[in-house]
KOLTOR-742652 format. One line per 10 residues: their letters; for each residue x, y, z of C-alpha. Coordinates in steps of 0.02 Angstrom, whole numbers. Layout:
A) X/Y/Z; ...
***
This chain:
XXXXXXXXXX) 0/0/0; 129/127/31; 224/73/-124; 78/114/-231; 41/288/-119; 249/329/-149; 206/283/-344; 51/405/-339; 171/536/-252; 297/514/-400
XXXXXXXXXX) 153/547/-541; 100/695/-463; 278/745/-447; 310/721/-636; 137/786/-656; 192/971/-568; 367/948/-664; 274/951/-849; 160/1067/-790; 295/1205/-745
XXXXXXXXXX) 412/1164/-891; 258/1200/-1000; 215/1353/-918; 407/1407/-928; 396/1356/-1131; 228/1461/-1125; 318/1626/-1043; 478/1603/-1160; 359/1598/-1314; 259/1765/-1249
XXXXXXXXXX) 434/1839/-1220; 502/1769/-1395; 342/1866/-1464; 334/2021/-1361; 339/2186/-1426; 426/2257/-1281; 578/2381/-1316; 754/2265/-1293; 885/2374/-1180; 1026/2326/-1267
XXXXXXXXXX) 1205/2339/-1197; 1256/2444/-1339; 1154/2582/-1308; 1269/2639/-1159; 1457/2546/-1224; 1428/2612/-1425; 1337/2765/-1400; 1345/2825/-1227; 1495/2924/-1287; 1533/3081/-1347
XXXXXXXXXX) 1663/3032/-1441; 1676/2843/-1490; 1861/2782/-1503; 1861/2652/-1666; 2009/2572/-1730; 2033/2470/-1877; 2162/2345/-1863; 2187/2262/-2063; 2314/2197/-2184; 2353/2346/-2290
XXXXXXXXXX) 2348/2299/-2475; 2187/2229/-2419; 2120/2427/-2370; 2205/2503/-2517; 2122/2359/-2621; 1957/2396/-2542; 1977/2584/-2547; 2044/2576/-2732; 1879/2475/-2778; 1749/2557/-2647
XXXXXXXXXX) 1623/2564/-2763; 1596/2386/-2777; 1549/2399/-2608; 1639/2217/-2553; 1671/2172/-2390; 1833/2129/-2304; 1901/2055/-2124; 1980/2157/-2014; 1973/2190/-1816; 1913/2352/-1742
XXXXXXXXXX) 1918/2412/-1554; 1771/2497/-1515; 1770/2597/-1343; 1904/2479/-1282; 1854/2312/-1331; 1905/2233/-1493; 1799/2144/-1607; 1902/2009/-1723; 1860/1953/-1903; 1728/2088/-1917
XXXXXXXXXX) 1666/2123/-2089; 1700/2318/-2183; 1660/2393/-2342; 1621/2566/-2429; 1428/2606/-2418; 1340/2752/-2514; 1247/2787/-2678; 1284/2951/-2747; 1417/3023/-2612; 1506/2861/-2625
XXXXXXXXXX) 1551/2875/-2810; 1573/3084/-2796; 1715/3038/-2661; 1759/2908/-2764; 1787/3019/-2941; 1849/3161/-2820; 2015/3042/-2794; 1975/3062/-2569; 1980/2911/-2491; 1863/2974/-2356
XXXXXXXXXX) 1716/2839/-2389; 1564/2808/-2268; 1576/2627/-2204; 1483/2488/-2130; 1547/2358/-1997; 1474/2210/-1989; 1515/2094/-1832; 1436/1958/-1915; 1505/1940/-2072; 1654/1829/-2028
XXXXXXXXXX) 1595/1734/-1846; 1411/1703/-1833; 1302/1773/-1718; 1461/1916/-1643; 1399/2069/-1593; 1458/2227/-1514; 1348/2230/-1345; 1220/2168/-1473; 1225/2280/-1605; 1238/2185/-1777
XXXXXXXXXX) 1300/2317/-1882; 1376/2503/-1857; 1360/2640/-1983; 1519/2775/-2012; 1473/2900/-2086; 1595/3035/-2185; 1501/3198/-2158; 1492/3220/-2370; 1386/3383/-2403; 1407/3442/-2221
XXXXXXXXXX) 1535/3574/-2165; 1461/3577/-1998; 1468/3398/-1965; 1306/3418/-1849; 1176/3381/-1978; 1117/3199/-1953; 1167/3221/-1763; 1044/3382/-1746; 904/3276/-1859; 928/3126/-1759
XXXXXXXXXX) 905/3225/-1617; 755/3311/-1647; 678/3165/-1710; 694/3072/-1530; 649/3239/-1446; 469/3238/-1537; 441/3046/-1535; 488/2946/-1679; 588/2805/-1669; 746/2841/-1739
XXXXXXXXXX) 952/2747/-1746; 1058/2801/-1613; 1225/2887/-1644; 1376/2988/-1584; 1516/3056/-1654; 1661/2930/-1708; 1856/2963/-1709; 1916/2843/-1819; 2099/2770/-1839; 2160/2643/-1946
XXXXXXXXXX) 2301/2529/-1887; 2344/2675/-1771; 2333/2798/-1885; 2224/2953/-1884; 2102/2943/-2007; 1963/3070/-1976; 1786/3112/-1861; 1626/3033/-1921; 1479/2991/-1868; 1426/2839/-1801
XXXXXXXXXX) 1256/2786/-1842; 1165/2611/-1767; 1112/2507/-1911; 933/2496/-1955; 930/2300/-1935; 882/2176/-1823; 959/2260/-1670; 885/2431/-1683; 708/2323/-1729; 717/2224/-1553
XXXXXXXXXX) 771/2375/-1455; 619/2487/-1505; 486/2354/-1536; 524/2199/-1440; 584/2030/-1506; 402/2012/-1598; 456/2155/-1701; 357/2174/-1880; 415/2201/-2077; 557/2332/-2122
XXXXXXXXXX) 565/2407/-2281; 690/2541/-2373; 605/2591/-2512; 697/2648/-2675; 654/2743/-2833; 795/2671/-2934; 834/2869/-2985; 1022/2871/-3058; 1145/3021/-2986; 1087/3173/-2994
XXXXXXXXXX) 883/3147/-2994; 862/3130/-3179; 722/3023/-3266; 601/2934/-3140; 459/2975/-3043; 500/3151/-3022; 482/3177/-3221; 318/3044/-3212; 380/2874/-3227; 328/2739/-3117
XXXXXXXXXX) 400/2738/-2959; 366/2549/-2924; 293/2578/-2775; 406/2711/-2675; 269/2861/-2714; 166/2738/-2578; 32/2773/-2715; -76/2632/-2746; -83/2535/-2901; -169/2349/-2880
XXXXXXXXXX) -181/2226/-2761; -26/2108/-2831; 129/2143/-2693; 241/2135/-2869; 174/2287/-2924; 260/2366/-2762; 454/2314/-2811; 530/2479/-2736; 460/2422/-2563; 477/2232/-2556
XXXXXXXXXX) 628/2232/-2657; 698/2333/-2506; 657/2238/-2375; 776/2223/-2232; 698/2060/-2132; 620/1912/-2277; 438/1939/-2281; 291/1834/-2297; 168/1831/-2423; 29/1896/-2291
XXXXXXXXXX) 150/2044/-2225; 162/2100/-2416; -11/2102/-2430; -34/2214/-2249; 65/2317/-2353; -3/2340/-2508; -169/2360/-2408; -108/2500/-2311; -92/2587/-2485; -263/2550/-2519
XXXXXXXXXX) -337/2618/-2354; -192/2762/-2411; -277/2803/-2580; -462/2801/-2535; -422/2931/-2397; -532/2852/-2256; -509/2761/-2091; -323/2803/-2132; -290/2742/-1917; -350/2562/-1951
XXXXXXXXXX) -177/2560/-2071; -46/2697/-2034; 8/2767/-1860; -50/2935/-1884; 23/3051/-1754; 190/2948/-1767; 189/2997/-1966; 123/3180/-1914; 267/3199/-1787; 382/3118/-1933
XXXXXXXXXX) 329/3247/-2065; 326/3411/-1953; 516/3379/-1916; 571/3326/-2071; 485/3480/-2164; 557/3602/-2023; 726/3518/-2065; 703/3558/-2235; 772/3377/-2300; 732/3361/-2474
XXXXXXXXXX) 838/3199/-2532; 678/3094/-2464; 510/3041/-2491; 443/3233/-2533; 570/3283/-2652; 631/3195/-2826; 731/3067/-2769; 570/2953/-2661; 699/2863/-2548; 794/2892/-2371
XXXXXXXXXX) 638/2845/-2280; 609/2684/-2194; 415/2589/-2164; 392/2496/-2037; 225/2385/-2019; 176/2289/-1874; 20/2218/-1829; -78/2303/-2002; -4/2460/-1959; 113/2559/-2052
XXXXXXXXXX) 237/2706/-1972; 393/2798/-2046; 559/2779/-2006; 688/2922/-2039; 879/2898/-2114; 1002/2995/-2215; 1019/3181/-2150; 1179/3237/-2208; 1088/3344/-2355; 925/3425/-2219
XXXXXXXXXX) 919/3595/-2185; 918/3647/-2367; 1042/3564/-2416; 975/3460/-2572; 899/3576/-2727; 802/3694/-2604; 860/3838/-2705; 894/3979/-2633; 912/4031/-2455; 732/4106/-2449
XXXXXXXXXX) 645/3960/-2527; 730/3832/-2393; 713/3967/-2240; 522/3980/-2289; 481/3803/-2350; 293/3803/-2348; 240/3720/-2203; 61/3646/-2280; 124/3591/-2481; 288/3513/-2406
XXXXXXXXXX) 374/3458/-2564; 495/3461/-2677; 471/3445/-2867; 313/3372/-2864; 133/3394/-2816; 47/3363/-2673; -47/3234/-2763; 100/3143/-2807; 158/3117/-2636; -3/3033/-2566
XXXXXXXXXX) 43/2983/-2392; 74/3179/-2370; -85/3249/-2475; -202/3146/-2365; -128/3200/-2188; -123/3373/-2235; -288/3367/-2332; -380/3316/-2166; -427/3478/-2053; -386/3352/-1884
XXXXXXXXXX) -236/3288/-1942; -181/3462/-2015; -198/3563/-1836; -114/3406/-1745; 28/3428/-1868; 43/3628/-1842; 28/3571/-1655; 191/3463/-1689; 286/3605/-1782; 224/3732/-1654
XXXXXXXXXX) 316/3614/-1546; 486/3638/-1641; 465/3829/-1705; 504/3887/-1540; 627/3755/-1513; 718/3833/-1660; 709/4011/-1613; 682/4009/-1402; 884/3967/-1393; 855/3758/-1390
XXXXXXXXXX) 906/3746/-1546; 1069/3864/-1529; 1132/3784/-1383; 1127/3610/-1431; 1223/3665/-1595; 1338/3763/-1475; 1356/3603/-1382; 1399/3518/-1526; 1539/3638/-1571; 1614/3647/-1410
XXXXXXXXXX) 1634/3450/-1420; 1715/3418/-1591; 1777/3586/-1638; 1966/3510/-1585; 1946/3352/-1679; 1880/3459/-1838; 2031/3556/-1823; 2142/3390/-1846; 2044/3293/-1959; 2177/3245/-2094
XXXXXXXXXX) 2051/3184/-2230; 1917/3322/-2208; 1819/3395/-2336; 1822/3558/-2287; 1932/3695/-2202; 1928/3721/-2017; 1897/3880/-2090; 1753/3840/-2183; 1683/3741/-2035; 1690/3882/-1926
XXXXXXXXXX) 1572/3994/-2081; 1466/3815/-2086; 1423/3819/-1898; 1368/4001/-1892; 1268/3989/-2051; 1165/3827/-1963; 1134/3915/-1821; 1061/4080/-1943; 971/3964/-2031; 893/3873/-1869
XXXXXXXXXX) 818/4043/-1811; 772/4084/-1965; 669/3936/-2020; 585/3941/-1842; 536/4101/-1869; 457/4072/-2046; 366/3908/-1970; 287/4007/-1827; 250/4145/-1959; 163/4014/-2062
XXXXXXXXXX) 77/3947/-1925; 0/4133/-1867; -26/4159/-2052; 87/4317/-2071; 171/4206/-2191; 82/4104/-2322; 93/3906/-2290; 85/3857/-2445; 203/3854/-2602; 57/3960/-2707
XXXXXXXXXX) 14/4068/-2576; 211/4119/-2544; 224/4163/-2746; 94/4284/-2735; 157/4360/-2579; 339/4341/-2603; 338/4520/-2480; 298/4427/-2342; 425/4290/-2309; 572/4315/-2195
XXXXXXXXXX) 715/4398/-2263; 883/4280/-2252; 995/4418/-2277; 1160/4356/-2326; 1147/4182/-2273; 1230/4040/-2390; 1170/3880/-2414; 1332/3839/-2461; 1401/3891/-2314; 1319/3740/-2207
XXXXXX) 1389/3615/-2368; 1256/3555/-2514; 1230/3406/-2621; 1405/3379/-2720; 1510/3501/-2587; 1663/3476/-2515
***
């Protein structure tokens, strides 16, 4: 009899046993699924500093090799310290599309790159980032314009890569300050929307140098216009051709469904994350950043969809604050605030006609650029870029593969911060209505926008400078 009770005792034992492994399989699958924002080592070790130490450690006719053929845009192996801890057989190469091959004919050897700790030794990462970003400040004389756009970006909500400045040496030598940028992969997916995290794309026109021909002169744009065609996902090949994670056929169609819901103009919330693309659009119109979705060009942009719904990403700010065909001075200080692009028509640019075309959505967006007008011109603006100067100014001065002057640097900064008051005070203009909002309005009334004086585009670096 007791046998059989200590028999009993063991089944219910086992019993409990299966029961709690199951519920600990249960929790690990909720985790494995959760859309939770990862903290992630790297935030702090990669990007807590100011100035990020990196050193390239590689066999020299392999660099010159690579640098000699950098637009192929092939990886090699080489080991890099990063804030004190080195990194071995990590994968490098050139990245870029039109600055690459400008530095390339220019004869500089000054190429963005990307590292790739997994290129070489599966599954290394640095504090788990899977891929960093340096960036060679092309266009930019005051080496603060993705920093500043980054920046404001976080400060009004939208999820956006991490980054810091970068001095860079290569096997000890000096070779210049960057920026270092977190990839937009699989880390910067798990640490803003949990390891469930949804469908990435990067959508391209497929525009050669220089904007000529496509969808800016009324081809198709496959897709990148996020104008809807059809229902068939291959219709869409600027999108899914882009995508950074594979995709299933039922994420392609959430998709291509979003730019339905897009194009009939109603119940836009059940498909797109509305105030996140409001708060997206209001900075990236008062940052005057052209080389994007609004202008010619339909690309820098990222779309992120997760659970049916559909939010913007931003990337690629070396060319904002007027920096990419704006014109003149005037036209990129007083970029109309409610027809916010760029050698096209509203109509061509659908995601931004029907936000700006709806009277809620409209006064939630002025609401948003409210929000940064006086963060331009109430001194937040001026003392981050102030900031800014104070920290790299010294390494600027050194840089031995710049592409501009200390000299011109020190013209660059003062023009950005100029330009920062300046464009706040046209947006809060626009927004009172002393100042026409819209690109028609501002023809006929050319007397009211803000005089620039004689502030220089060029000054701050533009597309091609340097």
């Amino acid at each position: 009899m007791q046998g059989k009770r200590l028999d009993w005792a063991a089944i219910v034992a086992m019993g409990l046993a299966v029961a709690l492994s199951l519920s600990l399989l249960a929790a690990a699958t909720v985790q494995a699924g959760s859309s939770a924002p990862v903290s992630m080592d790297y935030e702090e070790s990669v990007f807590g500093a100011d100035i990020l130490k990196v050193d390239i450690r590689v066999e020299e006719s392999a660099w010159q090799e690579m640098l000699d053929n950098a637009t192929e845009e092939e990886y090699i192996q080489c080991d890099v310290t990063i804030g004190g801890t080195t990194y071995y057989a990590v994968g490098i190469r050139p990245k870029g599309n039109t600055s690459l091959s400008m530095v390339a004919d220019a004869g500089s050897s000054r190429f963005s790159f990307k590292i790739k700790f997994d290129q070489y030794v599966s599954g290394q990462t640095c504090g788990g980032l899977d891929k960093l970003v340096l960036n060679n400040v092309y266009s930019d004389a005051t080496y603060m314009k993705e920093v500043l756009s980054y920046s404001l970006f976080a400060r009004m909500g939208v999820s956006s890569p991490l980054c810091t400045y970068a001095q860079i040496t290569v096997n000890g030598e000096a070779w210049g300050l960057y920026i270092a940028l977190e990839g937009m992969e699989q880390s910067f997916a798990e640490r803003n929307f949990g390891l469930g995290y949804g469908a990435l794309y990067k959508p391209e026109s497929g525009l050669g140098e220089g904007g000529r021909g496509g969808p800016g002169n009324g081809s198709s744009s496959a897709g990148a216009d996020l104008a809807y065609s059809d229902g068939d996902p291959d219709s869409y090949s600027a999108i899914f051709d882009n995508a950074v994670f594979s995709v299933t056929k039922a994420e392609k169609q959430r998709m291509v469904n979003a730019l339905k819901v897009l194009a009939e103009g109603e119940e836009l919330e059940s498909a797109w994350d509305v105030d996140e693309v409001l708060r997206y659009l209001a900075v990236n119109t008062a940052l005057v950043n052209l080389d994007h979705y609004c202008g010619v060009m339909l690309h820098n942009y990222y779309l992120y969809e997760q659970d049916a719904v559909v939010s913007l990403l931003p990337w690629d700010y070396n060319l904002a604050f007027g920096g990419f065909q704006s014109g003149s001075a005037s036209g990129a200080v007083n970029f109309p605030i409610d027809t916010p692009v760029s050698s096209a028509s509203m109509e061509n640019r659908p995601l931004i006609d029907q936000l700006l075309s709806n009277e809620e959505y409209l006064e939630t967006h002025h609401g948003y650029l409210e929000e940064i007008g006086h963060y331009l011109t109430d001194g937040g603006f001026e003392t981050e870029v102030q900031g800014y100067y104070d920290l790299i100014a010294g390494y600027v001065a050194s840089d031995p593969t710049a592409f501009y002057t200390p000299e011109e640097f020190e013209t660059g900064v003062a023009a950005l911060k100029t330009f920062g008051i300046l464009r706040g005070r046209s947006i809060l203009g626009q927004l009172d209505g002393t100042i026409p909002s819209t690109a028609g309005g501002q023809s006929a009334a050319a007397s009211s926008l803000i005089d620039t004086g004689d502030l220089n585009l060029s000054d701050m670096g533009t597309q091609g400078g340097g």
